[in-house]
C-alpha positions as CSV (number, residue, x, y, z in Angstrom):
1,X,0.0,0.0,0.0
2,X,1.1,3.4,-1.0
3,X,2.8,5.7,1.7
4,X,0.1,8.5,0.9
5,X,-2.8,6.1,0.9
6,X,-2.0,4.9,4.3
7,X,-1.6,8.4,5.3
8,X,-5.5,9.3,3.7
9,X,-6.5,6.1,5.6
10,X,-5.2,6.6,9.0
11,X,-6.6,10.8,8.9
12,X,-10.0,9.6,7.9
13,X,-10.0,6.8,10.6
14,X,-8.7,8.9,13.0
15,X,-11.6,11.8,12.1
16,X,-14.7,8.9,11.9
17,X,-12.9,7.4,15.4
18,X,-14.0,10.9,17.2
19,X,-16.9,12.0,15.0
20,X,-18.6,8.6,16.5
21,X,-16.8,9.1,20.0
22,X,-18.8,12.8,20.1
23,X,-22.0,11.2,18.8
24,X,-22.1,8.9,21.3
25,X,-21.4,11.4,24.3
26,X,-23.3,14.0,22.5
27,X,-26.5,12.7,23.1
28,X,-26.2,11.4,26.5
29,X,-24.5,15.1,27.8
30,X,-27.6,16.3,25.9
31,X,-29.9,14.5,27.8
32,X,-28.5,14.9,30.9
33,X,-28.7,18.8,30.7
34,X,-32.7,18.7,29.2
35,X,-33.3,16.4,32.3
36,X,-31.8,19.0,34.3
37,X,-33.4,21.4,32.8
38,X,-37.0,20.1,33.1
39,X,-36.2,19.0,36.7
40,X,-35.6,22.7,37.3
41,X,-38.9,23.3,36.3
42,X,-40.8,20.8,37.5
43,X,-39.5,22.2,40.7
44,X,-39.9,25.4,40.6
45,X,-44.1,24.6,39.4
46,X,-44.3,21.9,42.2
47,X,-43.6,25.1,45.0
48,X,-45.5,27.5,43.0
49,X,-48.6,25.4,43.3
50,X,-48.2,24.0,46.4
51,X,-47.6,27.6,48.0
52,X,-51.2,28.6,45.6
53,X,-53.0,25.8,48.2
54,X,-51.4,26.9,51.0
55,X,-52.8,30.7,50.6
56,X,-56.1,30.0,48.8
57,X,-57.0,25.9,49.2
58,X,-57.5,23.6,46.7
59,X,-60.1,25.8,44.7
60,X,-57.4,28.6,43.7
61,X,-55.6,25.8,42.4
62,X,-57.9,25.6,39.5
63,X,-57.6,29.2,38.8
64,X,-53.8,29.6,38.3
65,X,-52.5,29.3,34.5
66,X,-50.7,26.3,35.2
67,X,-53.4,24.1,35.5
68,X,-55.4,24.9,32.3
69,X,-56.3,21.3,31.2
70,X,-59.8,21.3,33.7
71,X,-58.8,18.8,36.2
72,X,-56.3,17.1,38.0
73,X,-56.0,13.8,35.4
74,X,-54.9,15.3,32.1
75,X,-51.7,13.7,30.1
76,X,-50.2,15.7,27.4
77,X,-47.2,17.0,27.3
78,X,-47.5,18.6,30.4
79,X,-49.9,17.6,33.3
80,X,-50.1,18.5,36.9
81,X,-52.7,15.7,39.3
82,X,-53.4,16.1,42.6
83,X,-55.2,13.2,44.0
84,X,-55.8,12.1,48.2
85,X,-54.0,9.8,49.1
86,X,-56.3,6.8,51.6
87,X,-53.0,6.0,54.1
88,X,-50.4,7.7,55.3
89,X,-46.6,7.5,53.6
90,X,-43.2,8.0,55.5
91,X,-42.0,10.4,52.4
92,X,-44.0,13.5,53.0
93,X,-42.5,16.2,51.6
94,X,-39.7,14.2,50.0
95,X,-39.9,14.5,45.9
96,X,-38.8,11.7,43.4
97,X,-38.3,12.7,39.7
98,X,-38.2,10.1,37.1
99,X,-39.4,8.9,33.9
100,X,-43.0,6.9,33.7
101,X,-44.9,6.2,30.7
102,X,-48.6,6.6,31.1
103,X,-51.7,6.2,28.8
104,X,-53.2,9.2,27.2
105,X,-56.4,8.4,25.4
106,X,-54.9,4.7,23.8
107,X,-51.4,6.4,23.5
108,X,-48.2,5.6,25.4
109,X,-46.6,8.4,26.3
110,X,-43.0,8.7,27.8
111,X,-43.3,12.0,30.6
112,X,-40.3,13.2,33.2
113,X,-42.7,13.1,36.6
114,X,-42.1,15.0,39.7
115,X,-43.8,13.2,42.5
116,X,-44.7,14.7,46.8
117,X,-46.7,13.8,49.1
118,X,-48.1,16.9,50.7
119,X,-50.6,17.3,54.0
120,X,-53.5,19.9,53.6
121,X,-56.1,20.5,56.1
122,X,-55.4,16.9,57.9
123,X,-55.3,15.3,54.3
124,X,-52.7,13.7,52.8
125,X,-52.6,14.2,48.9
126,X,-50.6,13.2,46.2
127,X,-49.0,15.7,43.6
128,X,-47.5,14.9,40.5
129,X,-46.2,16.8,37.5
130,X,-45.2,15.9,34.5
131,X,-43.5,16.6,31.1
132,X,-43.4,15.2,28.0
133,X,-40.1,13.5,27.1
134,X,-40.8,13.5,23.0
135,X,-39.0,16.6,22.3
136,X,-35.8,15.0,24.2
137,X,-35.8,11.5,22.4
138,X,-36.5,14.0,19.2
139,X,-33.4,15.9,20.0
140,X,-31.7,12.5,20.2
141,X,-32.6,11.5,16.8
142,X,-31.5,14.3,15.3
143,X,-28.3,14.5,17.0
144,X,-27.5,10.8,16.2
145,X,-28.7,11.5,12.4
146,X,-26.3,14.9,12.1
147,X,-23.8,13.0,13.7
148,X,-23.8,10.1,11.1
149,X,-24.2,12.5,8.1
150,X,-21.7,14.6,9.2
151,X,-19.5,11.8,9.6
152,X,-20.0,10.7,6.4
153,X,-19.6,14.4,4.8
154,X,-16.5,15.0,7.0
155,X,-14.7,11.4,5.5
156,X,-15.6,12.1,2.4
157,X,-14.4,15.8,2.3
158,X,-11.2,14.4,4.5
159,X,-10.3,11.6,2.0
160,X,-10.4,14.4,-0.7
161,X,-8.9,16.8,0.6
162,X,-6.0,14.5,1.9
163,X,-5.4,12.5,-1.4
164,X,-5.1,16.5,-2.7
165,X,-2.7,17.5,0.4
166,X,-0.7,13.9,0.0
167,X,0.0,14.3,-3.6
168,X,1.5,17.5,-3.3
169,X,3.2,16.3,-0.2
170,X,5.0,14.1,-1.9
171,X,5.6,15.1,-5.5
172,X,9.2,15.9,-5.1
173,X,9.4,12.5,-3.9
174,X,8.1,10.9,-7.2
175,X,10.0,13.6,-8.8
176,X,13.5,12.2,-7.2
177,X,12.6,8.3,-8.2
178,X,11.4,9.1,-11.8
179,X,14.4,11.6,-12.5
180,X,17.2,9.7,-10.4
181,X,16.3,6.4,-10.8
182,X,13.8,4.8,-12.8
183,X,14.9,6.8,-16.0
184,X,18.2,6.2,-15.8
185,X,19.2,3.2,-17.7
186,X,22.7,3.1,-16.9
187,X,24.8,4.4,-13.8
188,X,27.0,6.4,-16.6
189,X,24.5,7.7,-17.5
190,X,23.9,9.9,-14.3
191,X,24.2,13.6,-13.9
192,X,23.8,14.8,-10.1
193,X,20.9,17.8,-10.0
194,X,18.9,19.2,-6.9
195,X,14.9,18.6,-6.7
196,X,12.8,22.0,-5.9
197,X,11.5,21.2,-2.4
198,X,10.7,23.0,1.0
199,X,10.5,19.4,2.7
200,X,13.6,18.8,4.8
201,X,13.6,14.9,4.1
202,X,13.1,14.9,0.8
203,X,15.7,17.0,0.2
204,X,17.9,14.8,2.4
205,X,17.2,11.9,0.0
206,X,17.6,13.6,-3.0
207,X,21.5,15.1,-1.6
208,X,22.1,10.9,-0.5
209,X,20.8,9.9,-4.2
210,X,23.2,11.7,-5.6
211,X,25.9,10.9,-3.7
212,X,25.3,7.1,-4.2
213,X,24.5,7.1,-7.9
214,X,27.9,9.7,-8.1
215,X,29.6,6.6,-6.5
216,X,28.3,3.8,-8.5
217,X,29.1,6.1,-11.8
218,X,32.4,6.3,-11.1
219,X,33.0,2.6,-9.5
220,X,31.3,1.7,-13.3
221,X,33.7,3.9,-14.9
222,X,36.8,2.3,-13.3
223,X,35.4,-1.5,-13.9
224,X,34.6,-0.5,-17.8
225,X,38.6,0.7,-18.1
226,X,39.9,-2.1,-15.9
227,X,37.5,-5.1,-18.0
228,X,38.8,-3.0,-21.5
229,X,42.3,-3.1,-20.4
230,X,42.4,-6.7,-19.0
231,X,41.0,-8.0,-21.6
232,X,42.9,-6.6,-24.3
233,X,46.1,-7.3,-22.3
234,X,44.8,-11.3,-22.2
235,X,43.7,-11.4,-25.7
236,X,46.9,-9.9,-26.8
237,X,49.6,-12.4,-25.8
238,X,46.9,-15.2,-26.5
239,X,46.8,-14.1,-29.8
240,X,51.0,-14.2,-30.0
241,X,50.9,-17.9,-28.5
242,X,48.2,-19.1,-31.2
243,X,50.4,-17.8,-33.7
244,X,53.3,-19.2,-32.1
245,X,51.8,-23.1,-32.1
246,X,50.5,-22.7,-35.6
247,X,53.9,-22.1,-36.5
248,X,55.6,-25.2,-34.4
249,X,52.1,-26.9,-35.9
250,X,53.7,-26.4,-39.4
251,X,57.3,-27.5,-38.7
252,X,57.7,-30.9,-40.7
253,X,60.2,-32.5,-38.2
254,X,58.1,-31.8,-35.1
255,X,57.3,-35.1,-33.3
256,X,53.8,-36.6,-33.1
257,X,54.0,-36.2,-29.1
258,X,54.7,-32.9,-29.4
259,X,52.2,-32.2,-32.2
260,X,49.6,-33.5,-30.2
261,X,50.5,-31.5,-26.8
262,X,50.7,-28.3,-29.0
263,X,47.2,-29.1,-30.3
264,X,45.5,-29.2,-26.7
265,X,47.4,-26.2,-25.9
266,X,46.2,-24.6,-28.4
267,X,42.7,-26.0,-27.3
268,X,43.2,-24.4,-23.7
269,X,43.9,-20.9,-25.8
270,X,40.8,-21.1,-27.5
271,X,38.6,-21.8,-24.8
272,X,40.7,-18.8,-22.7
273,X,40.2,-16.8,-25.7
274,X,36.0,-17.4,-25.7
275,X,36.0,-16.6,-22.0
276,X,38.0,-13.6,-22.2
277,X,35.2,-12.8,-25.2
278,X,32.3,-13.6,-23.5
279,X,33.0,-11.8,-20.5
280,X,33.6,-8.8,-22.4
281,X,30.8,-9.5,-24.0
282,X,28.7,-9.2,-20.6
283,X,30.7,-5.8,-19.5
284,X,29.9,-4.5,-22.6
285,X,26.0,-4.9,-22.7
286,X,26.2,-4.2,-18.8
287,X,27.9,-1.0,-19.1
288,X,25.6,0.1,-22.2
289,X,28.1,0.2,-24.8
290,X,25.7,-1.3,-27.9
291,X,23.0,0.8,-29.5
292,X,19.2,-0.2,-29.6
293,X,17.9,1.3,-32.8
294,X,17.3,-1.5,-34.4
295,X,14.2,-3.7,-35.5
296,X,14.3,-7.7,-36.0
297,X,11.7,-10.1,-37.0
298,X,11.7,-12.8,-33.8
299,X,10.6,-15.6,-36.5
300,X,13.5,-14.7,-39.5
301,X,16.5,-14.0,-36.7
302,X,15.1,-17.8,-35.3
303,X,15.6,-19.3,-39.2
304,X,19.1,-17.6,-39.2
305,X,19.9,-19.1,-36.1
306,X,19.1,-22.6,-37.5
307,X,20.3,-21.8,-41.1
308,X,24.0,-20.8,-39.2
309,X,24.2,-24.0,-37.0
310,X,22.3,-26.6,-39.6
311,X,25.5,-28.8,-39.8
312,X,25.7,-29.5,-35.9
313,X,22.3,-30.7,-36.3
314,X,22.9,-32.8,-39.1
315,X,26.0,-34.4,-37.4
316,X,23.8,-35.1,-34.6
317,X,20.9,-35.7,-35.9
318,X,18.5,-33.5,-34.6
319,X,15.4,-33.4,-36.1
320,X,13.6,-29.0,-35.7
321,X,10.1,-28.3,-35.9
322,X,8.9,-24.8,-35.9
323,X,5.3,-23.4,-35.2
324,X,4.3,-20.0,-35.5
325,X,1.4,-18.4,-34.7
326,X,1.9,-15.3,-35.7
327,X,4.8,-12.9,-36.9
328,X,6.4,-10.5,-34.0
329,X,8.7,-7.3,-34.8
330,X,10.6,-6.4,-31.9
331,X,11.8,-3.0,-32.1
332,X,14.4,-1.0,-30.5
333,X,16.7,-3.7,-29.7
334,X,20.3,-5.0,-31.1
335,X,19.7,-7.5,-33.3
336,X,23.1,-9.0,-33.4
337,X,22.7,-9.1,-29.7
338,X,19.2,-10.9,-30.1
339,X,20.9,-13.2,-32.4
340,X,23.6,-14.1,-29.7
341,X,20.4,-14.5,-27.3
342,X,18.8,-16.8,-29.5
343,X,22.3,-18.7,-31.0
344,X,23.4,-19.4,-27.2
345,X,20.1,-21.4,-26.2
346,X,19.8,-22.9,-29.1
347,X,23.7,-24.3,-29.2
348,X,22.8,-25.5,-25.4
349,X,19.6,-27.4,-26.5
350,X,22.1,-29.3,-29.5
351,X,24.8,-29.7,-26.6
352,X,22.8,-31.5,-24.4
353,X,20.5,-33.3,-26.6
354,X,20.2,-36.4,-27.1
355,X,21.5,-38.7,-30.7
356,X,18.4,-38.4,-33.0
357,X,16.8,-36.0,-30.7
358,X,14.2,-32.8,-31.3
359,X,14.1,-29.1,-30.9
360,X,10.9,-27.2,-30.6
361,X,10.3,-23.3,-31.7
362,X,7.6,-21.8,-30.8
363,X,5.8,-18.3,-31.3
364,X,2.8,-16.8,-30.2
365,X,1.1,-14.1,-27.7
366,X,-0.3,-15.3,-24.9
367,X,-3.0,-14.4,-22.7
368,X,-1.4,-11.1,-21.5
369,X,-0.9,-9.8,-25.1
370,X,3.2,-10.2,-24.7
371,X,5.3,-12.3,-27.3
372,X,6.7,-15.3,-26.7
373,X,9.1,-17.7,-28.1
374,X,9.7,-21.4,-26.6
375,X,12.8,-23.4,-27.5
376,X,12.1,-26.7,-26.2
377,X,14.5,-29.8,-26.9
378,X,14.3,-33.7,-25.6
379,X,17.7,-33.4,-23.8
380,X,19.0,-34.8,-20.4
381,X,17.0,-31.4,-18.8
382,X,18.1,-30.2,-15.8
383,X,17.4,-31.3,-11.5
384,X,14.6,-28.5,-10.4
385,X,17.1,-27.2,-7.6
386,X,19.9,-26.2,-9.9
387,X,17.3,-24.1,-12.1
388,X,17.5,-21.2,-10.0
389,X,21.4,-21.1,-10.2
390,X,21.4,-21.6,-14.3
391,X,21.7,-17.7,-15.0
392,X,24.6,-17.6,-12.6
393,X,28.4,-17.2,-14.3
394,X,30.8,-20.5,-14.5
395,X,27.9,-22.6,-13.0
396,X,27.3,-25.8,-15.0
397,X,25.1,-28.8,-14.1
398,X,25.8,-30.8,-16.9
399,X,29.4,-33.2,-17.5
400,X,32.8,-31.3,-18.5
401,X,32.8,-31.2,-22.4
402,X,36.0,-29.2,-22.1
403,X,34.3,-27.1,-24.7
404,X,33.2,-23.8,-22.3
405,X,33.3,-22.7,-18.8
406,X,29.2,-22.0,-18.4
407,X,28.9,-18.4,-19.7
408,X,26.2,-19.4,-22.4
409,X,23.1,-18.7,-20.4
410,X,24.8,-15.5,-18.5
411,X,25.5,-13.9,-21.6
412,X,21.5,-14.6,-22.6
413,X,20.4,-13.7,-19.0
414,X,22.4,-10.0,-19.5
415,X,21.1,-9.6,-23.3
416,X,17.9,-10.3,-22.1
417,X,18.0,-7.8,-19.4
418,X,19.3,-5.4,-21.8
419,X,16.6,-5.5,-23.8
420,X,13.8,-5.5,-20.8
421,X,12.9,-9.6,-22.0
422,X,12.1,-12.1,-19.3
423,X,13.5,-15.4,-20.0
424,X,12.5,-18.4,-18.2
425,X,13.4,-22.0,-17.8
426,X,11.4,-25.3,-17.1
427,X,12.8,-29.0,-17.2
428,X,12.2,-32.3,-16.0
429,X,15.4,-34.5,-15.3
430,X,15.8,-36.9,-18.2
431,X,13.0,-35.4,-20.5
432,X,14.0,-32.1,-21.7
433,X,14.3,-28.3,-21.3
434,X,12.0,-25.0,-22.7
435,X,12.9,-21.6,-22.2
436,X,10.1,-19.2,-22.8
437,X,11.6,-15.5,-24.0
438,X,9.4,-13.2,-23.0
439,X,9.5,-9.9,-25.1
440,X,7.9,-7.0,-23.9
């Protein structure tokens, strides 16, 4: 998950977490402050009336405003009964407050009640008033339902306004990666510059980017001169020596003993001379020194391949069936290099084939709309755990043919990396290998 995402995430979890902490507070402080309220009042009407009956009786009772529903027994929303009480209570004078529901002409109704017991001209009577507790549940309601709307209105405003605030937060962030790192195909390739920012961070990462990338340039620099340099001064004096045994080679008096230790000398030199080669080969393509501005038809550069090797599978008779699906132009590429890619799999599939065997080309899209081209053969395949290793330089899993030192698949693992291709490799042990070249 992306850094700013996570940052948009936690904000509008954060905001929801005390949007529904208020809203559940809110109402109940709400309440608590009506109740108060109403108990106030109910209060102050229960000593207004009861000082009315003190001064004028039970009568003036029915004159005073408060009592405007005709008698003693009416719920509405608000109510006041006096009724005599038959025995005497331990409570007189004492007042309880607290919600009753009573019955007011078929209708429930929930009320806030004030009851006392009071004592008038020897009789004990019973007083209650009452209030109506709609409004407060309707209060409720609507604080619960602005609570919940404004918790969605305040996510969705937060989640917008965030992804906004994120992606300006961190622009000169993508702005360091896309400059620095990800368009940069080559460490030569570098050039140090400084990324507008007010973020102290960022700027922090951009000053150690450079610094790195300034250190792998130049630690790419001095292995391109040191691999140019060794490997001219190898290939030099292995030149001289060739020459040298060709020479002794031609000499007619030169003993057959002799002969024949010049001749595996001269078969050491050639397989030093194809290793210094291909391992200039793989600094070459790694430090960028070939040009993609080419174009090559996977399907014709496959034909070439076989055309160029036909007589190696003749002599071993290897029998090649192609199928293709559909033709492929790969541009932008080396096609010499490609060629090499194709050449090196190819030579390892007649290498470790077996007498009379087959090799399969195959090319077609599949499902994802990429290119690919399978080169299947019937050899002695390869054990599942070395597969991982195959890419790796001087590793071979297969007998000393004292023809190469393993640098075959390298040198099509780095073109292939070159070139932005994924190659991959399947075999079972004693049935065969495919590698699957994945263009992009």
């Amino acid at each position: 998950m992306k850094l700013q995402l996570k940052f948009v995430l936690y904000n509008a979890i954060s905001k929801a977490v005390i949007i529904l902490a208020i809203g559940a507070f809110l109402p109940i402080i709400t309440q608590r402050v009506v109740y108060n309220h109403i108990d106030n009042r109910l209060l102050a009407r229960s000593d207004k009336i009861l000082k009315v009956i003190r001064l004028g009786g039970l009568n003036e009772i029915m004159l005073d405003e408060d009592c405007s529903f005709g008698n003693y027994n009416i719920f509405k929303e608000e109510f006041v009964s006096i009724e005599p009480l038959h025995q005497m209570v331990n409570d007189i004078g004492t007042i309880k407050i607290e919600n009753t529901e009573r019955d007011f002409e078929g209708e429930i109704l929930k009320h806030r009640v004030l009851s006392e017991a009071f004592l008038f001209d020897n009789q004990l009577y019973a007083l209650e008033i009452g209030e109506g507790l709609i409004a407060v549940e309707q209060i409720n309601n609507t604080l619960w339902y602005f609570t919940l709307w404004s918790l969605i209105a305040v996510i969705g405003i937060s989640i917008f306004l965030d992804l906004g605030f994120s992606r300006f937060l961190m622009r000169p962030f993508y702005s360091i990666i896309n400059r620095k790192l990800r368009t940069i195909n080559h460490p030569t390739l570098f050039e140090p510059s400084q990324v507008k920012t007010n973020t102290y961070e960022f700027s922090y990462l951009n000053q150690s980017i450079n610094e790195m990338m300034q250190k792998v340039k130049d630690a790419f620099l001095v292995e391109k001169e040191f691999i140019n340099s060794a490997s001219h001064e190898l290939l030099t004096p292995v030149t001289v020596l060739q020459t040298r045994f060709e020479n002794l080679i031609a000499e007619q008096n030169l003993p057959d003993d002799v002969a024949d230790k010049i001749v595996e000398s001269q078969k050491t030199l050639m397989r030093l001379s194809k290793t210094v080669k291909a391992l200039l080969l793989i600094s070459k393509i790694e430090n960028a020194q070939y040009l993609k501005k080419e174009s090559a038809n996977i399907r014709e550069l496959s034909q070439d391949v076989l055309m160029e090797i036909s007589e190696r599978l003749i002599s071993k008779g290897i029998v090649v069936e192609e199928e293709w699906n559909s033709e492929y132009i790969f541009h932008n590429c080396n096609k010499s290099l490609l060629h090499t890619l194709i050449l090196n799999i190819v030579n390892n599939a007649i290498k470790y084939n077996k007498q009379n065997g087959k090799i399969m080309l195959h090319g077609s899209f599949n499902e994802n709309g990429k290119y690919v081209l399978k080169i299947s053969d019937t050899g002695m395949g390869i054990e599942k755990e070395n597969l991982k290793n195959i890419f790796g330089r001087f590793k071979r899993f297969h007998a000393d043919d004292g023809a190469s030192y393993g640098l075959g698949l390298p040198i099509v693992k780095t073109i292939a990396d070159f070139h932005g291709i994924l190659v991959e490799a399947e075999s079972v042990k004693g049935e065969g290998s495919t590698f699957s070249i994945v263009f992009p």
